[in-house]
LOLUM-408102 format. One line per 4 residues: number of its first residue (from 0); their letters; for each residue x, y, z negated of C-alpha. Coordinates in pm, 1 decimal. Layout:
REM LOLUM-408102
NUM = A = X:Y:Z ~ ...
***
This chain:
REM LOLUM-408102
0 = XXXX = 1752.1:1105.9:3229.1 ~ 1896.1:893.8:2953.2 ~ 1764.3:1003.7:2566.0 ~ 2103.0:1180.4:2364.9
4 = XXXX = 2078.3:1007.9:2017.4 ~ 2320.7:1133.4:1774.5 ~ 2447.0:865.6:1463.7 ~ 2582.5:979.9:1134.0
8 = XXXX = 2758.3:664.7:989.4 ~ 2912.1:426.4:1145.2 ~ 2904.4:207.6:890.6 ~ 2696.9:-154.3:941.1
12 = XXXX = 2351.2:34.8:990.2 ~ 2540.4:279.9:1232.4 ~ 2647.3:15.1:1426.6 ~ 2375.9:-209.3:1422.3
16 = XXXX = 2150.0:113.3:1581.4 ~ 2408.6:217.2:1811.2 ~ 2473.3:-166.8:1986.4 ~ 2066.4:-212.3:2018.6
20 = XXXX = 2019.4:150.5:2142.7 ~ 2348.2:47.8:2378.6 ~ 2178.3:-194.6:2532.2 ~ 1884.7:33.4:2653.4
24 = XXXX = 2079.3:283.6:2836.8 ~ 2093.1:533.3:2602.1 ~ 2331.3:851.3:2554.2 ~ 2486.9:795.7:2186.8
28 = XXXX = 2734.7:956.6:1971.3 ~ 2883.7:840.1:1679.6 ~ 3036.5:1051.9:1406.4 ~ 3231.5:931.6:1130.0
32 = XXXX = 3509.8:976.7:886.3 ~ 3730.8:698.9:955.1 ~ 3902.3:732.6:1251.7 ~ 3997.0:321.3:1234.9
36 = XXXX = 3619.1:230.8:1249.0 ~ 3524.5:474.4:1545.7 ~ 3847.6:307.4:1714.7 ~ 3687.3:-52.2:1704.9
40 = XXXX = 3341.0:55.3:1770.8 ~ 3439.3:269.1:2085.8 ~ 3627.5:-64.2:2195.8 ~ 3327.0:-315.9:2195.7
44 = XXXX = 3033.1:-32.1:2284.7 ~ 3016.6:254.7:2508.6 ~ 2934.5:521.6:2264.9 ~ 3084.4:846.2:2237.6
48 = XXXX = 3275.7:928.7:1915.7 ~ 3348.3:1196.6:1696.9 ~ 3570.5:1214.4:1390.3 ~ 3469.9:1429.8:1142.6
52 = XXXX = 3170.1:1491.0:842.1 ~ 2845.6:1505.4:979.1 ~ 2745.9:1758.3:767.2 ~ 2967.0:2028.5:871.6
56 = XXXX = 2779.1:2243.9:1145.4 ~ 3122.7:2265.1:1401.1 ~ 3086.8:1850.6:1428.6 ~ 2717.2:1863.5:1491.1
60 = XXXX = 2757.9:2148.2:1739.3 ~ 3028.9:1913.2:1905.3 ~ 2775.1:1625.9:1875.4 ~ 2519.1:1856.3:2110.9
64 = XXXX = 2259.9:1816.1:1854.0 ~ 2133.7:2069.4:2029.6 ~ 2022.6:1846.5:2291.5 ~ 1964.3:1535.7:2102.4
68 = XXXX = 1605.1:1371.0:2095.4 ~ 1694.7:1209.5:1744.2 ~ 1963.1:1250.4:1470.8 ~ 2005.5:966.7:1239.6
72 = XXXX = 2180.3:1040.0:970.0 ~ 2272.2:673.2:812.1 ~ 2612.4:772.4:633.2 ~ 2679.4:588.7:267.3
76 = XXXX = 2616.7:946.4:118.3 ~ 2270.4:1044.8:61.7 ~ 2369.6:1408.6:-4.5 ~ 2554.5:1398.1:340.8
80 = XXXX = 2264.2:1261.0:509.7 ~ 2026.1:1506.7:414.6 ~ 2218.5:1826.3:488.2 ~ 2314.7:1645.0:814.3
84 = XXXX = 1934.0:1622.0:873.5 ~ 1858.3:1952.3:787.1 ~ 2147.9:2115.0:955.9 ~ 2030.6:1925.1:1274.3
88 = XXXX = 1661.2:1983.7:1291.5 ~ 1815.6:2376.3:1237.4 ~ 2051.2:2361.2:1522.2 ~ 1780.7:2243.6:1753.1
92 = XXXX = 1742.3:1835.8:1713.7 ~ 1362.6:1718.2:1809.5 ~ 1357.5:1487.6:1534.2 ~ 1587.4:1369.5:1216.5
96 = XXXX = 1592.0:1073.5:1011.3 ~ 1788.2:1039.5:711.0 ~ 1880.9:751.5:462.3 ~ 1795.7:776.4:113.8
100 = XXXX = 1893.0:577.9:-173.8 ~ 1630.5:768.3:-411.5 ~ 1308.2:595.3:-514.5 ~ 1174.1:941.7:-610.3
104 = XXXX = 1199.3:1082.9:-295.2 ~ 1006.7:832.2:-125.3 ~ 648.0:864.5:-308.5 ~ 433.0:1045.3:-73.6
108 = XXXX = 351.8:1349.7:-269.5 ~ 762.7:1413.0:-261.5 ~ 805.6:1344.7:124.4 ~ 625.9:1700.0:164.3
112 = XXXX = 895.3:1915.7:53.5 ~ 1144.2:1686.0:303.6 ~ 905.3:1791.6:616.9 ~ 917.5:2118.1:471.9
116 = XXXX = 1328.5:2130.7:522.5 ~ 1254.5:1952.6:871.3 ~ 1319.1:1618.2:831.2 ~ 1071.7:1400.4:993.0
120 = XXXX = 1122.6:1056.1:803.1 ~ 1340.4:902.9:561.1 ~ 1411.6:560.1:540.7 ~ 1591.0:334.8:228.2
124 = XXXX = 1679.8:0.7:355.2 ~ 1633.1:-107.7:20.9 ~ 1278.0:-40.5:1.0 ~ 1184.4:-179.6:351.2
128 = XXXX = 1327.8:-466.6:266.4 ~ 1173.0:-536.2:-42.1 ~ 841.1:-460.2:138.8 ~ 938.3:-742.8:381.8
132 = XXXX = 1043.8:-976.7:135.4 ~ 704.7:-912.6:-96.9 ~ 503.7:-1012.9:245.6 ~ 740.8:-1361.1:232.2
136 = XXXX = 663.0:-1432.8:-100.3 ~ 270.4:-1375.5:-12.9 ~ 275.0:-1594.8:283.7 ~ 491.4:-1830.0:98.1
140 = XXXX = 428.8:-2139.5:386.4 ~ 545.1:-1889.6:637.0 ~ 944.2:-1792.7:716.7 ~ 826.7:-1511.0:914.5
144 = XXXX = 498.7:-1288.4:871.4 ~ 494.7:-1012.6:1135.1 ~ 167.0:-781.7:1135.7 ~ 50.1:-607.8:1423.0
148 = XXXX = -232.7:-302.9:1369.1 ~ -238.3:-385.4:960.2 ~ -318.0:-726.1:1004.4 ~ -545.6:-762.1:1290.0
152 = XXXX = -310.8:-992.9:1431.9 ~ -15.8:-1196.3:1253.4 ~ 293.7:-1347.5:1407.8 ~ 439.0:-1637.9:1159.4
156 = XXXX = 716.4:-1883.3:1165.1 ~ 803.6:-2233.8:1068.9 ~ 1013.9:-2494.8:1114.7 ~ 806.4:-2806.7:1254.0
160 = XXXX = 925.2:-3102.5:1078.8 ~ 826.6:-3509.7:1219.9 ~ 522.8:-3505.2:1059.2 ~ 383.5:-3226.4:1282.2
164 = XXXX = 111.4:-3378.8:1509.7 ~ 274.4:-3092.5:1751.7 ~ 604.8:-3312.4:1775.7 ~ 672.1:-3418.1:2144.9
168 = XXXX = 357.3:-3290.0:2306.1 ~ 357.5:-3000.6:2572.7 ~ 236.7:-2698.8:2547.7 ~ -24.3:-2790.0:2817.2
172 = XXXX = -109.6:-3105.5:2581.5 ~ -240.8:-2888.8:2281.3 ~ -443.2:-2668.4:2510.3 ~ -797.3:-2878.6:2512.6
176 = XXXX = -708.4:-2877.5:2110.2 ~ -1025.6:-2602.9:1997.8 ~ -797.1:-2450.1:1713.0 ~ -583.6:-2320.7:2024.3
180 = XXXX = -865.7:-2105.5:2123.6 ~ -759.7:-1865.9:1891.0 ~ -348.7:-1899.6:1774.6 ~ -121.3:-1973.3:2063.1
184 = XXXX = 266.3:-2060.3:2041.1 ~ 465.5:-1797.7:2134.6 ~ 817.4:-1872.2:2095.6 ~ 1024.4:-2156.6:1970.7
188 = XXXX = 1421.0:-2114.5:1841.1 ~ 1612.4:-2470.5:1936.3 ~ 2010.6:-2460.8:1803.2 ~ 2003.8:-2102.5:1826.5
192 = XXXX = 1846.4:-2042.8:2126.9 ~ 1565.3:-1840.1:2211.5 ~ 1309.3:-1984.5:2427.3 ~ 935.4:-1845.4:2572.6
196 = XXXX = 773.2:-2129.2:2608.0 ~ 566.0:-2252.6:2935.9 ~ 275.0:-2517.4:2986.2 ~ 526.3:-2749.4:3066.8
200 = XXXX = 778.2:-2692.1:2707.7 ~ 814.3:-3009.1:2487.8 ~ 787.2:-2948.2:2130.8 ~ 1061.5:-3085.1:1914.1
204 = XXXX = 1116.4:-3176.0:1580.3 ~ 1318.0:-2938.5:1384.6 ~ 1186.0:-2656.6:1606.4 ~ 1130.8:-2314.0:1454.8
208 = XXXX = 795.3:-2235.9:1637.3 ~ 633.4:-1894.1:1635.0 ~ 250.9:-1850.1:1633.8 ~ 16.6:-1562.5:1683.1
212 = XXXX = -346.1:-1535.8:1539.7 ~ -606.3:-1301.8:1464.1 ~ -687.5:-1207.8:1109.2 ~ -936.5:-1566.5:1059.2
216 = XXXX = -718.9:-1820.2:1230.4 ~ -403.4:-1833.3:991.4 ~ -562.9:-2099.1:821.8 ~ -599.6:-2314.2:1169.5
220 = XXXX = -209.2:-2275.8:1151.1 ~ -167.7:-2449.2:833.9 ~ -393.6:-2720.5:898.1 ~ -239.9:-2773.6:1239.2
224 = XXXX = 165.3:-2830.4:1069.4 ~ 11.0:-2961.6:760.7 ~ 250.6:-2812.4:520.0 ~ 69.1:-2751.7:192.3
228 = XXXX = 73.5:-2434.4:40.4 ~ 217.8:-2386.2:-270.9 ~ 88.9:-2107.1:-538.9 ~ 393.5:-1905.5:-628.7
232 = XXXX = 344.8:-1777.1:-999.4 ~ 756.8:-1787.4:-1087.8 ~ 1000.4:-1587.0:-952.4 ~ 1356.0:-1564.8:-1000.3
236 = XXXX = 1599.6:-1309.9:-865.2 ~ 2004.1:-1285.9:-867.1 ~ 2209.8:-974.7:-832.2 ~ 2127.8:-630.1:-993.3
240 = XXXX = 2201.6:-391.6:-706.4 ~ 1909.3:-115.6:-539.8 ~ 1780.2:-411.2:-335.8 ~ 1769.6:-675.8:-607.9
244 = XXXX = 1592.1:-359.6:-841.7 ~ 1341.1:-273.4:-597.1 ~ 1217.0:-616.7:-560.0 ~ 1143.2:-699.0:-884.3
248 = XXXX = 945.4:-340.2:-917.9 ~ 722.4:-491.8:-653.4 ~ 718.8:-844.4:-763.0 ~ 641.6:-753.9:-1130.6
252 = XXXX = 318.8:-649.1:-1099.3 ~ 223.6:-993.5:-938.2 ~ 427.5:-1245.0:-1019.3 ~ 628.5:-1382.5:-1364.7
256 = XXXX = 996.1:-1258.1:-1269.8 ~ 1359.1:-1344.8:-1429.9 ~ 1638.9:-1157.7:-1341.0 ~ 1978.0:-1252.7:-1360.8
260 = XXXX = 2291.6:-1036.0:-1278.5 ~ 2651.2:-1051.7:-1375.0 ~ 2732.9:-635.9:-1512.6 ~ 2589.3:-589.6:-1839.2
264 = XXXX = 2600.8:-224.2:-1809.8 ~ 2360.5:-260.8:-1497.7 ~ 2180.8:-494.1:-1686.2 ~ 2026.2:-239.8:-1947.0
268 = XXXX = 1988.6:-23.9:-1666.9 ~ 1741.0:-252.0:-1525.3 ~ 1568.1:-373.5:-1831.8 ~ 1490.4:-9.1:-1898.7
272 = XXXX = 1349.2:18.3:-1570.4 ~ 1131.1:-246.2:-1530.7 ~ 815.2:-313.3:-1765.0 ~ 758.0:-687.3:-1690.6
276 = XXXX = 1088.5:-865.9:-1603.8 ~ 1268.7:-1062.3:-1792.8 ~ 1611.6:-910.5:-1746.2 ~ 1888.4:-1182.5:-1854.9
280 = XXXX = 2308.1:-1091.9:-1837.5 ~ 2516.0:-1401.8:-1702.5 ~ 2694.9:-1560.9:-1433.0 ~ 2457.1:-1603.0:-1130.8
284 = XXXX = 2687.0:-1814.7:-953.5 ~ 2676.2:-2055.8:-1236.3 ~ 2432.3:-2333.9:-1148.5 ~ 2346.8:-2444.5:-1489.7
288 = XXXX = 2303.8:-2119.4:-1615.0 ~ 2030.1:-2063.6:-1379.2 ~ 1901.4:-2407.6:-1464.5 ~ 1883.1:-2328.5:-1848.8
292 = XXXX = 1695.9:-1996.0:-1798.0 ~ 1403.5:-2239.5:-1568.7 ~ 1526.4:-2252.4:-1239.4 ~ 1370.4:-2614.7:-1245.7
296 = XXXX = 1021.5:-2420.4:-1308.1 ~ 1008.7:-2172.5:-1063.5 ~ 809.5:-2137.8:-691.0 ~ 1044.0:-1852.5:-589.6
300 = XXXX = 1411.3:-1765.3:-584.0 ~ 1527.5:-1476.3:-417.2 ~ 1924.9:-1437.3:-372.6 ~ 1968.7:-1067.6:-357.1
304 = XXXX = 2360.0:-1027.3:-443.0 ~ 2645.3:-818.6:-268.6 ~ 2794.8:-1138.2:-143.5 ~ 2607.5:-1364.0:135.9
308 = XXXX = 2802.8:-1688.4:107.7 ~ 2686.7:-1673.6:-277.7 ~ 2344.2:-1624.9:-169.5 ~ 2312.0:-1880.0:77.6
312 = XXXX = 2463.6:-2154.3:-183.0 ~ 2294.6:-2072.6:-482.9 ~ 1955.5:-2064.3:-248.8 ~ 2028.7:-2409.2:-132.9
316 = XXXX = 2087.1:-2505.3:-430.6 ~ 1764.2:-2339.8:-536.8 ~ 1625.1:-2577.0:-304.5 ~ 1770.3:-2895.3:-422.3
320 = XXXX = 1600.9:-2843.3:-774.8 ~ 1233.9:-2846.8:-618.0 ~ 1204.6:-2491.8:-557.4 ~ 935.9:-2371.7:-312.0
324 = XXXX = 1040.4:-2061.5:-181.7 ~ 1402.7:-1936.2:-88.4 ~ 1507.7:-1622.5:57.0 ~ 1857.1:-1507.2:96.9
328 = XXXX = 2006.1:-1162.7:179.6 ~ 2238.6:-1190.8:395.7 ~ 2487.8:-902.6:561.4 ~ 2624.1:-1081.4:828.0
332 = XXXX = 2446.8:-1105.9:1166.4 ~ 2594.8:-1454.4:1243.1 ~ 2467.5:-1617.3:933.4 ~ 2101.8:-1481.9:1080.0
336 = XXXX = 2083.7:-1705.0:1355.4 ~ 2186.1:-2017.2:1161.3 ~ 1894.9:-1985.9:922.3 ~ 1671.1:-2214.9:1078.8
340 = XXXX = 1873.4:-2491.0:1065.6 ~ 2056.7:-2480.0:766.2 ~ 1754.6:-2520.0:516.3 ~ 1754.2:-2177.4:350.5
344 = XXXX = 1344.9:-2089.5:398.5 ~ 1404.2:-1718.2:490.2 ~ 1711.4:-1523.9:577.8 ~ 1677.6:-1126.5:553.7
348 = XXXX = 1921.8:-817.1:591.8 ~ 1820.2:-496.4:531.4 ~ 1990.9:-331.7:809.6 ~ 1838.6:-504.2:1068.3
352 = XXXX = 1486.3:-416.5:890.1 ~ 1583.4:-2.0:883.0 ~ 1720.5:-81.3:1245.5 ~ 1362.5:-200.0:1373.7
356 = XXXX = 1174.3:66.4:1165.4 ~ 1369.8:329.7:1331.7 ~ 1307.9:184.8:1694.0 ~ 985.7:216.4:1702.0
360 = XXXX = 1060.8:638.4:1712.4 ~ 1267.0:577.7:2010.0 ~ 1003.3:412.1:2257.3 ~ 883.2:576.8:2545.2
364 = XXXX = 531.9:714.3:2563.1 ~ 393.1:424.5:2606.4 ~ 549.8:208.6:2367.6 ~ 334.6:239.7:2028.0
368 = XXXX = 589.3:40.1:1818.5 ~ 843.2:-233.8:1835.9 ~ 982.6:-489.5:1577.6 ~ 1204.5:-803.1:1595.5
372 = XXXX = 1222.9:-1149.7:1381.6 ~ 1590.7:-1246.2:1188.9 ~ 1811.3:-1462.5:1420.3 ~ 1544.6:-1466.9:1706.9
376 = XXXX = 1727.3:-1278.0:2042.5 ~ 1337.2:-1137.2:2167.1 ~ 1179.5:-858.7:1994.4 ~ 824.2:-724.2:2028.5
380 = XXXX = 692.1:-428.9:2198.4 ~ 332.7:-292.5:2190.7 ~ 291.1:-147.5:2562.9 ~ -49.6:56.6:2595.9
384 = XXXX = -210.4:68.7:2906.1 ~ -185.4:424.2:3009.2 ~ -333.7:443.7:3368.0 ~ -560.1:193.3:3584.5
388 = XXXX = -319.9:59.9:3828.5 ~ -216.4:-325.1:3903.8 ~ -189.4:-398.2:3558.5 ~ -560.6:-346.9:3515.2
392 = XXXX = -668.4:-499.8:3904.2 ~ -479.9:-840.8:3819.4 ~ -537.6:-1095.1:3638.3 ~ -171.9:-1185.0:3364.2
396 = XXXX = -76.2:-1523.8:3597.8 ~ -127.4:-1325.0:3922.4 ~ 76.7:-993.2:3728.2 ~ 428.2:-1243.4:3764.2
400 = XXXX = 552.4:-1138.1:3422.1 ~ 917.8:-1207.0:3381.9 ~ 956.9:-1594.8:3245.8 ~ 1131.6:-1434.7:2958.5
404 = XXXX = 849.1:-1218.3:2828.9 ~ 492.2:-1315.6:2740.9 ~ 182.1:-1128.8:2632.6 ~ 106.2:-1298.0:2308.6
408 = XXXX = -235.0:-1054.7:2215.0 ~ -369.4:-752.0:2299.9 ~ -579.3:-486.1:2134.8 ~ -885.1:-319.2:2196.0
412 = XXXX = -1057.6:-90.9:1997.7 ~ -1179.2:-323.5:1717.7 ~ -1160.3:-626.3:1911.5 ~ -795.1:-850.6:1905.1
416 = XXXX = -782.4:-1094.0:2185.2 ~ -503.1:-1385.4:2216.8 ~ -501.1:-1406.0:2624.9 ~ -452.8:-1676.6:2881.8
420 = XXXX = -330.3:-1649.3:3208.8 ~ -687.7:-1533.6:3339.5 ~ -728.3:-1181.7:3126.5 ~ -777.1:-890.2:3303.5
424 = XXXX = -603.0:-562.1:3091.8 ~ -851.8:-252.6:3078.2 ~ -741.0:99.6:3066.1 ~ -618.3:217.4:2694.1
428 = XXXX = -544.1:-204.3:2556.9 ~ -275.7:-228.9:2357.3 ~ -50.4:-546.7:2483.1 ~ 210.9:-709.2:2233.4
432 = XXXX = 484.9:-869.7:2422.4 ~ 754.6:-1067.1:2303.0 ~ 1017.6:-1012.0:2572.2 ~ 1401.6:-1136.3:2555.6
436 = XXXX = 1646.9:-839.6:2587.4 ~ 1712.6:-937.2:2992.0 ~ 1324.5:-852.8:3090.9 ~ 1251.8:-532.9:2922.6
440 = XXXX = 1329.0:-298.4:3245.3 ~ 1078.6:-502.0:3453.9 ~ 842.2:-431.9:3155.6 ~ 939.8:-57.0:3168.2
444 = XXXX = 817.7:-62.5:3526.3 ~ 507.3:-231.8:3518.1 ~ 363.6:-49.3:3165.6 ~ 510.3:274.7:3316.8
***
């Protein structure tokens, strides 16, 4: 029996949920306004569509919200989405998620009177993202940091360069290597393409190699690439919209930040807002501008505009005059997968981040929670052993996982453990795979 998800919005989040829920066989209807958008969606993905406003109770009846495991209601129109919510959860939806623009309504002792009305969770892409981006700016070495049970273990990502003592070895080569007891490489993206590595996978330079590690071994990593670590004191951020505002709330309170956006209104807007950024109006596309206000002097720059071409240039730039850290927002899915190999550090779009937070409601019973890496094509799901069957009389080589998935660590209890081929699973472990798209109905089978 497939799981009846109903969308509200089919605007770039809407149909970023809808194609990865697609490609899991799920039941999904879209409602929007525009009758030209639902037109080009219902060409490239088999979704059901619905013109109309979500937050009229005839187009949710026609939606069968009645029947719908999850409502997300991810309009442009915070208003809409929260009387779509609450009209849903009413009319008999198990549970609804709605979109917020509103910093207010996210502190926790304001969620309360949202569960009140019904709704189980509400999500501002804005916010997650600035989350994610904070965690970049800590792990500064790092183009990906990826926690699993708060930190137990860590997924990160970098791009090897020819001084890597990793460069043209095998996987089986780096074995014997003692710092491999304890971080193991997971994954490696070569000119766009995904690939889980085997004993027998060369290293190369310019790949983007993902590691896992418990809590102790991070450092091993950075000895092991020898990239030095840079202290990041200096930020600077472009642009002025929720995202760009956000950030430099939650980069205030540890770092020196400039801000620089091009609306002056918007501008005294944010300099009321925020207590310790310096808050500057001007053209951020203007390279020397950025250079007089210090771009020469900072660790950070974080290109947080409306437009991604701007932000990838003016981060490369960034880059050209010494700065450490660059992270661009980008809205375009294409530009994701390029990241690596254009030179930006980090790439980041906030749909994408709402899009994993709200997968990991739509897992299976056994699936604890899910989340996927910018421009990478395999995501990763935390199975839990439910039951003692061949999962937990096998050893992982004698299991046959799919080449395209691998265990890269499992939980249990207190204890993290980064397996080889001869771990035995027990009854209750939590595995982390990292599985491309193609083998997650084998992985289905064998965790169900």
């Amino acid at each position: 029996m497939a799981m009846n998800i109903v969308i509200a919005g089919a605007g770039d989040m809407g149909y970023h949920l809808a194609e990865q829920l697609c490609y899991e066989n799920k039941d999904i209807i879209l409602i929007d306004l525009d009758a030209d958008v639902l037109d080009n969606i219902s060409s490239r993905l088999d979704v059901m569509t619905i013109m109309g406003d979500s937050a009229s109770i005839d187009v949710l009846k026609k939606a069968n919200v009645h029947n719908a495991e999850l409502v997300l209601a991810v309009t442009t129109s915070e208003k809409t989405n929260i009387v779509t919510a609450v009209l849903a959860k009413q009319l008999g939806a198990k549970k609804v998620i709605a979109r917020v623009r509103n910093h207010d309504y996210l502190y926790p002792e304001n969620q309360k009177y949202f569960l009140d009305l019904g709704i189980d969770s509400l999500i501002s892409p804005s916010m997650l993202c600035s989350t994610e981006i904070t965690k970049m700016m800590k792990n500064s070495i790092f183009s990906e940091v990826i926690e699993f049970e708060g930190g137990k273990l860590n997924v990160v990502g970098i791009t090897l360069d020819r001084y890597s003592p990793l460069i043209n070895k095998r996987l089986s080569d780096t074995s014997t290597d003692p710092i491999f007891e304890d971080i193991r490489i997971i994954a490696l993206v070569r000119d766009q393409i995904t690939i889980i590595p085997r004993g027998n996978t060369y290293i190369r330079n310019g790949d983007h190699v993902f590691f896992i590690s418990d809590k102790k071994s991070v450092d091993s990593i950075r000895d092991l690439i020898r990239h030095k670590q840079v202290d990041i004191n200096q930020v600077m951020i472009i642009g002025g919209d929720d995202l760009a505002y956000s950030t430099a709330y939650k980069l205030e309170e540890i770092y020196r930040v400039t801000l620089i956006h091009n609306e002056k209104e918007r501008c005294k807007w944010l300099a009321q807002r925020l207590n310790n950024t310096l808050v500057i109006h001007g053209d951020y596309k203007n390279i020397s501008l950025l250079i007089d206000e210090g771009l020469e002097t900072m660790d950070g720059f974080l290109a947080l505009t409306g437009s991604s071409e701007t932000n990838i240039i003016t981060s490369l730039s960034a880059k050209n005059h010494g700065v450490y850290k660059t992270i661009a927002h980008v809205d375009t899915r294409e530009y994701i997968h390029i990241s690596h190999s254009i030179g930006v550090d980090s790439l980041i779009n906030k749909k994408l981040v709402a899009a994993n937070y709200v997968n990991r409601y739509l897992r299976k019973g056994t699936v604890e929670a899910i989340s996927g890496i910018h421009g990478v094509d395999a995501e990763f799901v935390q199975y839990v052993v439910s039951k003692n069957n061949r999962l937990t009389k096998k050893s992982l080589a004698e299991l046959h996982f799919p080449d395209t998935a691998i265990v890269a660590g499992v939980i249990r209890g207190d204890e993290v453990f980064i397996p080889d081929g001869d771990f035995h699973l027990l009854l209750h472990d939590k595995a982390i795979v990292l599985a491309l798209p193609s083998a997650k109905p084998v992985l289905e089978k064998l965790f169900n």
